[in-house]
NUMARDO-269459 format. One record per residue (C-alpha): x, y, z. Coordinates in steps of 0.05 Angstrom, whole numbers, plus 5000, padded with zeros to 4 digits. Last residue first. Layout:
N
XYZ/...
***
This chain:
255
493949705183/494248855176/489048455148/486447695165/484147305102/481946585116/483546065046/481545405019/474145675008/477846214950/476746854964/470847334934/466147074998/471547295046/471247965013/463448035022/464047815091/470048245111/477647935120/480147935201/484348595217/491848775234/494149465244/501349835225/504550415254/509950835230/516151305267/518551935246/522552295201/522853035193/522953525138/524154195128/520154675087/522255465093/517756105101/519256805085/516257355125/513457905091/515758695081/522458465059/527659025069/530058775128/530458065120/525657665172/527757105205/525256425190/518056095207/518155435194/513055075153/513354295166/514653715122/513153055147/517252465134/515551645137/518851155187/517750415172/519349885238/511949925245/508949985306/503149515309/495149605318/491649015320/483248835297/480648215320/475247975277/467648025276/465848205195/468948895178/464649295120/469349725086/471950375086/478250865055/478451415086/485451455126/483250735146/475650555150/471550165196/463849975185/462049385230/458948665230/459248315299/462448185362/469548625346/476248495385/480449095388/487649045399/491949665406/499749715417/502850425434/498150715479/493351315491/486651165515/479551375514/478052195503/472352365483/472252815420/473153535414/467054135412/467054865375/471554625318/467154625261/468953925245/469153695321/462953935322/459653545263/462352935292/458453065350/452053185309/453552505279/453852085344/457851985410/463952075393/470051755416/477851765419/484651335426/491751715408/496751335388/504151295416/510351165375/512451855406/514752225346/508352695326/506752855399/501352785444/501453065504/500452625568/494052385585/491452375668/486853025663/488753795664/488653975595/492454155530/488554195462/483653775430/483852995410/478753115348/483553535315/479953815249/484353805189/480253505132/476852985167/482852835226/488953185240/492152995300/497252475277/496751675286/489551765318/484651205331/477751305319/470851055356/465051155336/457751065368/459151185438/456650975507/464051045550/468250545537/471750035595/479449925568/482649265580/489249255590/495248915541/498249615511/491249795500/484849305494/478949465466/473248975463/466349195409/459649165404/457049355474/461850065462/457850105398/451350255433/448050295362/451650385296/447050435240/441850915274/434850905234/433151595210/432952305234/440752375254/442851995197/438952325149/442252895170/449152675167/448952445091/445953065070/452553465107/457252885073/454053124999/454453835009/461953615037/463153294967/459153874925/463854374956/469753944945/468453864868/468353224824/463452814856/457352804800/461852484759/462751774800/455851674794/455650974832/462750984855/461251584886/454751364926/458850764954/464551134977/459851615009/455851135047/461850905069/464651505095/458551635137/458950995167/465851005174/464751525226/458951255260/462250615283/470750495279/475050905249/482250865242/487451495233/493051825198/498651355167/495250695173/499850225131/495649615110/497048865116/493548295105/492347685150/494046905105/498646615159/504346785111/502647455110/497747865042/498848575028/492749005024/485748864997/480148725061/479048455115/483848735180/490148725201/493749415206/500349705210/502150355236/505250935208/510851325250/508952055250/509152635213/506252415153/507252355081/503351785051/505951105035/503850714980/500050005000/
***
């Protein structure tokens, strides 16, 4: 899977669907931003799908996030998708068990920049997490608790709820559920899902602010980049995927 520029390690990811095959038949995927699980992927889903039905009708950004917005409030007025998703679902960081709050997404942070740029984790505060960094090997764990939530965090006047930070995640799903990684989503049959540090390190370039000249009446900027750390996650293969393999063969997939 080709590598995206980020600013912190990617991780690897098992899980069904296409990706790089192992020898005990899991694939794996390079997450370089973030994993969603519940209402999230949902939404993305439903837009994947609609796009690859009338693939020309999606060719501008302001039609796109016209079409997420309709998207969201039918959501909100119709039949829930993902329901009580912390009943659905085991999460387990760096080898404890996490109790999770009543949600209906979860997503896992690599960086914090999520949907376009928003930063679901927040700023600085007084709890028990330390602050997250873009060279730490650590992720970021977070909840919402519906579409009107996740319309917050967009417009940046609410964050997410924070879960857990760690390096190594495994999440054990009980049934059927949308997930996606760095927007691209699929349909997850029940499967452990396991987030790995990748040995991989990918560079981010950053804007730095240099000094000044004189006689120039704006600053100049320069572009320098750093290299950090990746993460990779591991995932069972989907229903409809397992029913496109062979009957000899189990897929597992790795982000």
């Amino acid at each position: 899977m080709q590598q995206s520029v980020s600013n912190k390690d990617p991780k690897f990811l098992h899980a069904g669907g296409g990706g790089a095959q192992n020898e005990d038949n899991s694939q794996i995927f390079v997450m370089n931003n973030y994993f969603g699980i519940g209402v999230d992927a949902d939404l993305c889903l439903d837009f994947h799908n609609a796009r690859e039905e009338n693939p020309n009708k999606f060719n501008s950004r302001l039609h796109n996030k016209g079409y997420y917005v309709k998207m969201g409030l039918r959501k909100i007025v119709g039949r829930k998708t993902v329901k009580e998703l912390h009943k659905e679902l085991r999460l387990e960081v760096d080898g404890k068990v996490i109790e999770l709050p009543p949600v209906e997404g979860i997503i896992i942070l690599n960086i914090l920049s999520w949907g376009s740029g928003a930063n679901p984790w927040g700023p600085d505060k007084d709890d028990n997490f330390t602050t997250p960094n873009h060279y730490d090997g650590v992720l970021e764990i977070v909840g919402v608790s519906g579409v009107v939530h996740l319309g917050q965090i967009q417009s940046g006047i609410r964050t997410a709820t924070r879960i857990a930070q760690g390096g190594h995640i495994k999440i054990h799903l009980y049934s059927d559920m949308p997930v996606q990684v760095d927007g691209e989503p699929w349909v997850q049959s029940p499967s452990d899902v396991v987030v790995l540090k990748s040995a991989l390190k990918a560079t981010m370039l950053k804007k730095n602010k240099s000094k000044m000249k004189r006689r120039n009446t704006e600053p100049s900027m320069a572009l320098t980049g750093t290299a950090v750390p990746q993460m990779s996650l591991a995932l069972p293969p989907s229903t409809v995927e397992a029913d496109n393999e062979s009957e000899n063969s189990t897929n597992n997939i790795d982000f």
